[in-house]
Kinemage of the C-alpha trace (Angstrom):
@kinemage 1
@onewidth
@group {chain A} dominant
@subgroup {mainchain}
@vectorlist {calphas} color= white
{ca unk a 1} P -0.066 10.262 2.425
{ca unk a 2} L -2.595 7.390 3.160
{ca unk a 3} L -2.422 3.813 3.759
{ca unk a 4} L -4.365 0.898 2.825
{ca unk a 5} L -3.960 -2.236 4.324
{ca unk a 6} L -5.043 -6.104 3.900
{ca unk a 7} L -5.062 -7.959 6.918
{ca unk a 8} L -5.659 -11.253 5.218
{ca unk a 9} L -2.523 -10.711 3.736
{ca unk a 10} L -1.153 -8.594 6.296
{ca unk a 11} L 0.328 -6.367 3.442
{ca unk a 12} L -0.073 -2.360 3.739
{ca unk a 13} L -0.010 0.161 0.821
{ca unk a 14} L 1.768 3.511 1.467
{ca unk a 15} L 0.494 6.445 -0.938
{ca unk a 16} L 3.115 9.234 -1.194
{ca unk a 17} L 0.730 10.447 -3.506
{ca unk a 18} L -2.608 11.524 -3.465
{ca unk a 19} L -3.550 9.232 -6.528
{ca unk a 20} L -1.657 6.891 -8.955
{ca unk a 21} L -3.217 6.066 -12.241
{ca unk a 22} L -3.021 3.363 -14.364
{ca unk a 23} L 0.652 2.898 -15.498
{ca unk a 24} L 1.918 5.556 -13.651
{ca unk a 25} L 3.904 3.145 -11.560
{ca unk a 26} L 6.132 2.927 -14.078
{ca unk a 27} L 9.367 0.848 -12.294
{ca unk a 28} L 8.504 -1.302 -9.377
{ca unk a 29} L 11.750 -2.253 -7.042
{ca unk a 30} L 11.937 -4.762 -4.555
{ca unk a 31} L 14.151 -3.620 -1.297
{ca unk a 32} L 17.104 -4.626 -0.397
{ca unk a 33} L 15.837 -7.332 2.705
{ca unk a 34} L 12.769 -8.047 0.532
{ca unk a 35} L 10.450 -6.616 2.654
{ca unk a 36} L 8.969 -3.832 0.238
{ca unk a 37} L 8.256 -3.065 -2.728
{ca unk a 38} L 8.535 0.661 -4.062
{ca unk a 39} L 6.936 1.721 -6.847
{ca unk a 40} L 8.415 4.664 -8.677
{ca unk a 41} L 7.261 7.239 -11.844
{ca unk a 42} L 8.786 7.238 -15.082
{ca unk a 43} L 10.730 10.504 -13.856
{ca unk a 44} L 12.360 8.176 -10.756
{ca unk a 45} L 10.309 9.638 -8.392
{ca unk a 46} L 8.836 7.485 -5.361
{ca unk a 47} L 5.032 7.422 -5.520
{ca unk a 48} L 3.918 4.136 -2.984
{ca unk a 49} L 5.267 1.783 -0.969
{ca unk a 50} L 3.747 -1.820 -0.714
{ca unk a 51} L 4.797 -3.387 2.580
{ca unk a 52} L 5.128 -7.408 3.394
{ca unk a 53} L 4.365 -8.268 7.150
{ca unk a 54} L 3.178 -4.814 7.760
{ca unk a 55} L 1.344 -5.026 11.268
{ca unk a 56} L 5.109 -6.024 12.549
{ca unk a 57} L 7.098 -3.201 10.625
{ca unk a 58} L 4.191 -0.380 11.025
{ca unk a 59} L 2.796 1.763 13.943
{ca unk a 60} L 0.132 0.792 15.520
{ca unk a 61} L -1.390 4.740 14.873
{ca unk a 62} L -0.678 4.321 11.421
{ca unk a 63} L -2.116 1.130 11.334
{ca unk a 64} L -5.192 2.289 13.555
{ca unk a 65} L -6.256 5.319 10.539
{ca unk a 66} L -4.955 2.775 7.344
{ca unk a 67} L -8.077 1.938 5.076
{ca unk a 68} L -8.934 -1.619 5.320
{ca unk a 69} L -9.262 -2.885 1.929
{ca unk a 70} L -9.518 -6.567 3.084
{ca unk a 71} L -13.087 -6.665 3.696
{ca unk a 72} L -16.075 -8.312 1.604
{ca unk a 73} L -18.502 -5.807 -0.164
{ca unk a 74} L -21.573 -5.620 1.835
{ca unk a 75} L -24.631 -7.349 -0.117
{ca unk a 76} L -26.947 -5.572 -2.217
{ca unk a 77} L -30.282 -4.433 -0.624
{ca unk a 78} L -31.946 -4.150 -3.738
């Protein structure tokens, strides 16, 4: 499992997978209290979770070791 996470959105992305490829999110399903969205195979099986207002709803250790994916690329040195 890993987790990415945007802070300017404040949205996190659980992996219950090690990789998900193009497509392979097959059916996407919004939960119940609209706070998630989970995104399953074609065979029903659960592969992420992408999570609204996620610094409220996650721990702060899983939110301390979540890849930040909010950040702008560093400038080339060439």
């Amino acid at each position: 499992m890993r987790v990415e996470y945007d802070a300017s959105a404040d949205m996190a992305y659980i992996y219950l997978v090690d990789r998900i490829a193009p497509g392979e999110a097959f059916r996407q399903v919004p939960a119940e209290d609209n706070t998630a969205i989970l995104d399953y195979d074609s065979d029903g099986r659960l592969l992420g979770i992408e999570l609204f207002s996620a610094r409220r709803r996650l721990h702060s250790d899983l939110m301390s070791g979540a890849e930040r994916i909010d950040r702008e690329p560093r400038p080339s040195t060439e």
